[in-house]
C-alpha positions as CSV (number, residue, x, y, z in Angstrom):
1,X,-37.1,31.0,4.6
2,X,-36.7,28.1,7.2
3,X,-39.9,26.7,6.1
4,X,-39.2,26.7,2.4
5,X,-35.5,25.7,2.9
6,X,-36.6,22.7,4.5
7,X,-39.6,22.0,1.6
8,X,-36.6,22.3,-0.6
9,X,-33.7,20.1,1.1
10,X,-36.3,17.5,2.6
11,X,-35.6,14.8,0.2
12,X,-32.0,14.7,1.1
13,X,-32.4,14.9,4.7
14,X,-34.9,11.9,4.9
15,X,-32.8,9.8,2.1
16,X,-29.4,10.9,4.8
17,X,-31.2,10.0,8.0
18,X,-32.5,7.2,6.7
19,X,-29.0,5.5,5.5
20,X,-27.6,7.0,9.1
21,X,-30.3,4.9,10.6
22,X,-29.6,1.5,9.2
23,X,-25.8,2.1,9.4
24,X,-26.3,2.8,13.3
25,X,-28.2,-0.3,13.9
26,X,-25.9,-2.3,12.3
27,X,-22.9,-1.1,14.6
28,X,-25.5,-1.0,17.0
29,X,-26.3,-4.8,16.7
30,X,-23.0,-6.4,16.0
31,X,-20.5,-3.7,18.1
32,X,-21.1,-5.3,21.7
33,X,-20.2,-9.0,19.8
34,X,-17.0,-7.6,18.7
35,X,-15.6,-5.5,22.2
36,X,-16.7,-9.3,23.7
37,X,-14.9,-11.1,21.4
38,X,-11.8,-9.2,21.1
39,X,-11.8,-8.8,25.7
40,X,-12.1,-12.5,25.8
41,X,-8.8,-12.8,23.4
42,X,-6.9,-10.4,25.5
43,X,-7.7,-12.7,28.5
44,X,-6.8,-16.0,26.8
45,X,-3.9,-14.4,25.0
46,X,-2.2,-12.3,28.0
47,X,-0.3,-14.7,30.0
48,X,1.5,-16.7,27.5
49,X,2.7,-13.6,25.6
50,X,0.8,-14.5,22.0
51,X,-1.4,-11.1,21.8
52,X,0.6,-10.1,18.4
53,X,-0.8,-13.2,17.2
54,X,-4.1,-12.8,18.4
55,X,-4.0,-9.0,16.6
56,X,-3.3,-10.5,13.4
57,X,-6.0,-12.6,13.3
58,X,-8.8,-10.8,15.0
59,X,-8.1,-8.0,12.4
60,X,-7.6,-10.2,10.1
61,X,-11.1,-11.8,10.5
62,X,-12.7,-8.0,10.2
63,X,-10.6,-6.0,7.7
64,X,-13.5,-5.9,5.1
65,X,-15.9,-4.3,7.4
66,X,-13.9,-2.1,8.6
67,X,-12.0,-0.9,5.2
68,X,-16.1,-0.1,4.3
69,X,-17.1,1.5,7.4
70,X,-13.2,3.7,7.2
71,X,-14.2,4.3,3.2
72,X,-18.0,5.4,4.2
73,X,-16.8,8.2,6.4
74,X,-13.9,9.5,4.1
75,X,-16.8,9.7,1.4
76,X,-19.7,11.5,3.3
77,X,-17.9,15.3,3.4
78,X,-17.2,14.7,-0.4
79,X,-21.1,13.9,-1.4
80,X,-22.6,16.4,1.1
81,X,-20.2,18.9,-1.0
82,X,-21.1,17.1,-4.4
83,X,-24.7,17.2,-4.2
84,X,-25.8,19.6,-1.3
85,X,-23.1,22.3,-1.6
86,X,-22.2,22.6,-5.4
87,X,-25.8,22.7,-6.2
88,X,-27.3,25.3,-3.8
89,X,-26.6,28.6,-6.0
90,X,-26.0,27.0,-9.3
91,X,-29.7,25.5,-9.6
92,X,-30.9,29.2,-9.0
93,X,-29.1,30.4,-11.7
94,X,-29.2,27.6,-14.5
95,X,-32.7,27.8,-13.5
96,X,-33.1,31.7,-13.6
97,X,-35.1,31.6,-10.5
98,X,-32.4,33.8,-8.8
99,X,-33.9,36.8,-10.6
100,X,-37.3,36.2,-8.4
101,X,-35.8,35.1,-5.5
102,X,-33.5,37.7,-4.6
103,X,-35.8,40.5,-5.4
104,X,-38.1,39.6,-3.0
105,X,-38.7,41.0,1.0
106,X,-36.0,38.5,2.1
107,X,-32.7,40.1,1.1
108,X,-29.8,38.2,-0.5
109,X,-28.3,37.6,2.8
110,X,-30.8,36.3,4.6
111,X,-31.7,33.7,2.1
112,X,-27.7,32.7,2.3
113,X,-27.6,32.6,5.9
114,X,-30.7,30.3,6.1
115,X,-29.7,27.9,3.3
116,X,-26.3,27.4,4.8
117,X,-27.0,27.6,8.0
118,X,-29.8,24.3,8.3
119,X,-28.2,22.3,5.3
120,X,-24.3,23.3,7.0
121,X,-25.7,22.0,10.3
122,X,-27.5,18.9,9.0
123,X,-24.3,18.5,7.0
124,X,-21.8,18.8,10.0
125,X,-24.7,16.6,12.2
126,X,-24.9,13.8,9.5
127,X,-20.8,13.2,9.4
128,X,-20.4,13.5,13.0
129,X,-23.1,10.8,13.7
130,X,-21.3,8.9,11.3
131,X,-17.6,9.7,12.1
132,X,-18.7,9.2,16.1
133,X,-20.6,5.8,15.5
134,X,-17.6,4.3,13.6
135,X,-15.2,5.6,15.9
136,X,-17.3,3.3,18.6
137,X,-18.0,0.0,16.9
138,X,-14.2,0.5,15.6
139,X,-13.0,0.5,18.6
140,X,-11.1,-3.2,19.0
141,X,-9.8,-3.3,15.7
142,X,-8.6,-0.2,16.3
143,X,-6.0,-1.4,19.2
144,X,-5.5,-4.6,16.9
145,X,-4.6,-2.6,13.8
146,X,-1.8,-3.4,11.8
147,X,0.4,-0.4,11.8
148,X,-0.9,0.8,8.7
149,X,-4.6,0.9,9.8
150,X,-4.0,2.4,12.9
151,X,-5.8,5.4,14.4
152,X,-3.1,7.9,13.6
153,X,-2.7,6.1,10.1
154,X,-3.2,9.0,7.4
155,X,-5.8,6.6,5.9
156,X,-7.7,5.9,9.2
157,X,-7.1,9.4,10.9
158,X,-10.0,11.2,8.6
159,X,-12.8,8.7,9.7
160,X,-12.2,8.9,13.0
161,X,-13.8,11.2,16.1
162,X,-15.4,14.6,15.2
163,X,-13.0,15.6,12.5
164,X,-15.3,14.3,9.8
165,X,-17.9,17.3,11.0
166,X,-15.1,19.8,9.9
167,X,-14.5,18.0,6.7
168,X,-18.4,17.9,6.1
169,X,-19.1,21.4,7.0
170,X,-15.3,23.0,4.7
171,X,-16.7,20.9,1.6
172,X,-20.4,22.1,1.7
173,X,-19.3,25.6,2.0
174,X,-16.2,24.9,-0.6
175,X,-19.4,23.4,-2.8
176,X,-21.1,26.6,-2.6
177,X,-18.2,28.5,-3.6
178,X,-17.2,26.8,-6.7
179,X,-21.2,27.1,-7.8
180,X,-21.3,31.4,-7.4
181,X,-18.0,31.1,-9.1
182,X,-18.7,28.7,-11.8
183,X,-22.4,29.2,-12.0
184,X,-22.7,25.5,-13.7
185,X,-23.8,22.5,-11.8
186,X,-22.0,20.1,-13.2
187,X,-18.5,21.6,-13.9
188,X,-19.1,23.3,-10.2
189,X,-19.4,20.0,-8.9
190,X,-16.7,18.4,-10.7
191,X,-14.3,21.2,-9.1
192,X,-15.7,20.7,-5.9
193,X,-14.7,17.1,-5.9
194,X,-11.2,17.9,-7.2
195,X,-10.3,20.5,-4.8
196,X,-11.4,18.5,-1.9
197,X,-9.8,15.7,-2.5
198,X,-6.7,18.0,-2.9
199,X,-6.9,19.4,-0.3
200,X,-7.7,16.0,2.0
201,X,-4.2,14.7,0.3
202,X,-2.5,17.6,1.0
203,X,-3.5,17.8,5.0
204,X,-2.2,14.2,5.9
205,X,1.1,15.1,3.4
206,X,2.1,18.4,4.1
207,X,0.0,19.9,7.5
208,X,-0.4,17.4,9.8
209,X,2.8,15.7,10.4
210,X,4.0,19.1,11.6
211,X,0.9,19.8,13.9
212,X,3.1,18.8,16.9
213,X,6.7,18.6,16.6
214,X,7.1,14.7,16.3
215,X,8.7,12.5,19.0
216,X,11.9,10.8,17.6
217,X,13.4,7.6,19.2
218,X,16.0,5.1,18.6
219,X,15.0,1.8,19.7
220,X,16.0,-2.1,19.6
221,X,15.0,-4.3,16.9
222,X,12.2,-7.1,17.8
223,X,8.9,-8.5,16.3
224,X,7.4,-5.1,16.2
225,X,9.4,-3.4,13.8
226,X,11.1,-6.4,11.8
227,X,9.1,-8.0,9.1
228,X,11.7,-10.6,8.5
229,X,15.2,-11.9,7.7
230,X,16.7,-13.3,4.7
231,X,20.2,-15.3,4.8
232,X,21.4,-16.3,1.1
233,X,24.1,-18.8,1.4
234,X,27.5,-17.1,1.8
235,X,25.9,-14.0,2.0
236,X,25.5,-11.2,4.2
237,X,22.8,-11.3,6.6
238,X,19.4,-9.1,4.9
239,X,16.4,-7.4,7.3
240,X,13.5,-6.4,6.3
241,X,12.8,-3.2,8.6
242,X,8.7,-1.9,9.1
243,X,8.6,1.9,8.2
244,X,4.8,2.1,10.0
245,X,5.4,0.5,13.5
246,X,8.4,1.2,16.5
247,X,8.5,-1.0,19.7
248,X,6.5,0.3,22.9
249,X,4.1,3.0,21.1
250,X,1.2,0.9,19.6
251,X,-0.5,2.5,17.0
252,X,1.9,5.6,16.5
253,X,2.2,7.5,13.0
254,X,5.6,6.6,12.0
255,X,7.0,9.7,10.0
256,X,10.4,8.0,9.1
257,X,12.2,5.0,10.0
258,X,15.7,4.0,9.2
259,X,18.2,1.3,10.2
260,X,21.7,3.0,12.3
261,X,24.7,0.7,12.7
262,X,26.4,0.5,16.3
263,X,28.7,4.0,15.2
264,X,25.1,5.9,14.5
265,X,25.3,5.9,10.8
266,X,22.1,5.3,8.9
267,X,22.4,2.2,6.9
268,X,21.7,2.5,3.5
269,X,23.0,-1.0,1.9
270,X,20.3,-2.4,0.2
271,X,20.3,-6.3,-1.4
272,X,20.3,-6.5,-4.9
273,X,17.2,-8.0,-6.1
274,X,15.7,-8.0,-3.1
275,X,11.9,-6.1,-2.1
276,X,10.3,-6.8,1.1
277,X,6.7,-5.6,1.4
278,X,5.9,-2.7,0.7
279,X,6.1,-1.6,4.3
280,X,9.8,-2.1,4.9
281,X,12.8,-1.3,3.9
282,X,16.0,-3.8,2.9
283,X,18.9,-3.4,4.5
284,X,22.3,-5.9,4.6
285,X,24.1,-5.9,7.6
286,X,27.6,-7.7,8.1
287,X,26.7,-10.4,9.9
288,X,27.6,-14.4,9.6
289,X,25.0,-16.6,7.6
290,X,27.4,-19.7,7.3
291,X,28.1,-19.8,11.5
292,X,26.7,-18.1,14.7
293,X,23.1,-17.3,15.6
294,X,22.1,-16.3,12.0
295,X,23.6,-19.1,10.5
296,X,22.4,-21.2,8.0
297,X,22.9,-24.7,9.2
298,X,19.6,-25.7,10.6
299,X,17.8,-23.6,7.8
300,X,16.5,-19.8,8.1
301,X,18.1,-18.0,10.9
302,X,16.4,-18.6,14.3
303,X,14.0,-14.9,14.7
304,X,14.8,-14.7,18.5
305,X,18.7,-16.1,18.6
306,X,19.5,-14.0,16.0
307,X,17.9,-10.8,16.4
308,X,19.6,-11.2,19.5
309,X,22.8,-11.0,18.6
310,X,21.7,-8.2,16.2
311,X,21.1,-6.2,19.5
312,X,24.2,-7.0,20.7
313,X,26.5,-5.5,17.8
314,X,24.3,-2.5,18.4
315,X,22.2,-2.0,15.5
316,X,18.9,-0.1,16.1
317,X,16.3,1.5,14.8
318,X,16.0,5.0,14.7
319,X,12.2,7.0,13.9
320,X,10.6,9.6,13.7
321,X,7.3,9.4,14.9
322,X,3.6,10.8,16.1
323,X,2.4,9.2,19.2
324,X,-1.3,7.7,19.3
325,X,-1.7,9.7,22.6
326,X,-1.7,12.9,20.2
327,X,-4.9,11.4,18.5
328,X,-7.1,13.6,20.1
329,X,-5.3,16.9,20.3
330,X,-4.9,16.2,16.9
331,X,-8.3,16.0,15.8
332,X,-8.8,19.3,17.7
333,X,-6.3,20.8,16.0
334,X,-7.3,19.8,12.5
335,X,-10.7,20.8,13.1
336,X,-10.2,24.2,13.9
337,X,-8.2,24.5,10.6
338,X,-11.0,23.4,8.4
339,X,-13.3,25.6,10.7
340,X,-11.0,28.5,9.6
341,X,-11.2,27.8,6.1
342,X,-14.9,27.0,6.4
343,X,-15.6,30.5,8.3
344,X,-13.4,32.6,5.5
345,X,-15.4,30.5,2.6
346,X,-18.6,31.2,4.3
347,X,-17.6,35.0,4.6
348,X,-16.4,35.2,0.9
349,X,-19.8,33.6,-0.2
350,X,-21.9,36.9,1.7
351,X,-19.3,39.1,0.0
352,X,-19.6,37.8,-3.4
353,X,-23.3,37.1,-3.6
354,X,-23.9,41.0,-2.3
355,X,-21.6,42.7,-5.0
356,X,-20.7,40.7,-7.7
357,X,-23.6,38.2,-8.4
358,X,-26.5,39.2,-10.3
């Protein structure tokens, strides 16, 4: 059975390793250039306090690379289910092979131990070596991020560490699943690839966010977590708040973010007319535009002078938030959860391929 498993998946495996190959050279190659560049930037940028601007462009200078390399191993677990998984059971039957197979010396499940144990395996092997080898050549854009790409970012998270292996080895098994049920290939794999994806929208939405109970904080505004100011003339004073980033924790997952006035209140007065990026919320505060440090005399309102005196009314931000600290005990965590639903798939594929497939 190993022997003609292999004969079988061969193709695949080569075509995988082959593409793992190039990719690792490639990090391989250009990874050291990068940790330099981005060290020799923390040096230069350190003692006149202009790293923030240094982040912004470094990552600025690699964002396409690393969107690619993030998109790469979000896609792997879906093709490994797609075209390893959906098809393993539904090619014996559209094929009617099944009839010979099974009725030979090597029972039923034998043959489905085998075929999902060394395709599972090369399955889990291929995303980790992907997942791991991104994670590594990764690694300085990753602590130059914008907030939105950082580690604990829902988009980012998934193609990070070893949880890609989980992902790989829940959507081959899932694959299998939907082809005993559906016993077509290509409507098999079309529900493969929308339960999956599902289900990898649903984990960052609904599950992990309450993994660990999050860290909440209330905390001064600053460069970190304001975006901007607008002063329209004989107005009130408007501030653009960032929903994905919190002074002092650098990368964090930020669940919720609103602006509190000095009594504790959440703000909720928004301009009219008025969007910031997508990334942060409008609020008007009371403040002076025509006099004082946000006024409008010598243009914009100064940043500094102004958020300053912001500060000094007592306005604050106030989040809700997951730590980048919890990056790892999260990727434990989550990995054990698709190992679970891998391990009950698996189980439900020996049950149902015993008794009720023929």
């Amino acid at each position: 059975m190993i022997w003609l498993t292999w004969r079988q998946f061969r193709g695949s495996a080569t075509m995988m390793a082959t593409v793992l190959v190039i990719l690792a050279v490639v990090l391989a190659l250009t990874g050291p250039n990068l940790a330099s560049r981005y060290a020799a930037g923390i040096v230069d940028c350190t003692p006149d306090n202009t790293c923030l601007d240094f982040f912004d462009r470094f990552f600025g200078e690699y964002d396409i690379p690393f969107l690619a390399l993030t998109l790469v191993v979000l896609i792997l677990p879906a093709l490994v289910g797609l075209f390893w998984g959906a098809p393993l059971i539904t090619r014996e039957l559209e094929s009617g092979t099944h009839l010979l197979v099974w009725n030979q010396s090597v029972s039923r499940g034998r043959w489905l131990a085998v075929k999902l144990g060394l395709t599972g395996l090369m399955a889990m092997a291929a995303a980790g070596v992907c997942g791991l080898a991104v994670t590594w050549w990764s690694g300085p854009l990753d602590k130059s991020a914008v907030p939105e790409m950082a580690q604990m970012a829902p988009v980012v998270f998934g193609a990070r560490g070893f949880a890609p292996m989980g992902y790989a080895a829940f959507a081959f098994v899932l694959g299998v699943t939907v082809g005993m049920l559906v016993r077509r290939m290509l409507p098999a794999m079309a529900l493969t690839l929308a339960v999956f994806a599902a289900i990898q929208l649903a984990m960052p939405l609904l599950v992990r966010p309450h993994l660990m109970p999050p860290a909440t904080g209330t905390f001064e505004l600053g460069r970190e977590n304001i975006d901007g100011l607008g002063a329209p003339r004989g107005g009130s004073l408007q501030i653009f708040l960032r929903t994905s980033a919190v002074p002092g924790h650098a990368g964090a997952w930020v669940l919720s973010s609103e602006l509190v006035d000095p009594s504790g209140r959440t703000s909720t007065d928004s301009p009219d007319g008025v969007s910031g990026p997508s990334t942060t919320i409008a609020r008007t505060i009371p403040i002076s535009t025509t006099s004082g440090p946000c006024g409008l005399q010598a243009g914009p309102p100064g940043m500094n002078s102004c958020l300053a005196e912001i500060n000094r009314l007592g306005y604050r931000q106030q989040a809700t938030y997951q730590p980048l600290e919890r990056f790892w005990p999260f990727q434990w965590i989550e990995t054990g959860i698709y190992t679970l639903l891998t391990l009950g798939l698996t189980w439900f594929c020996f049950w149902w391929i015993r008794r009720r497939l023929s």
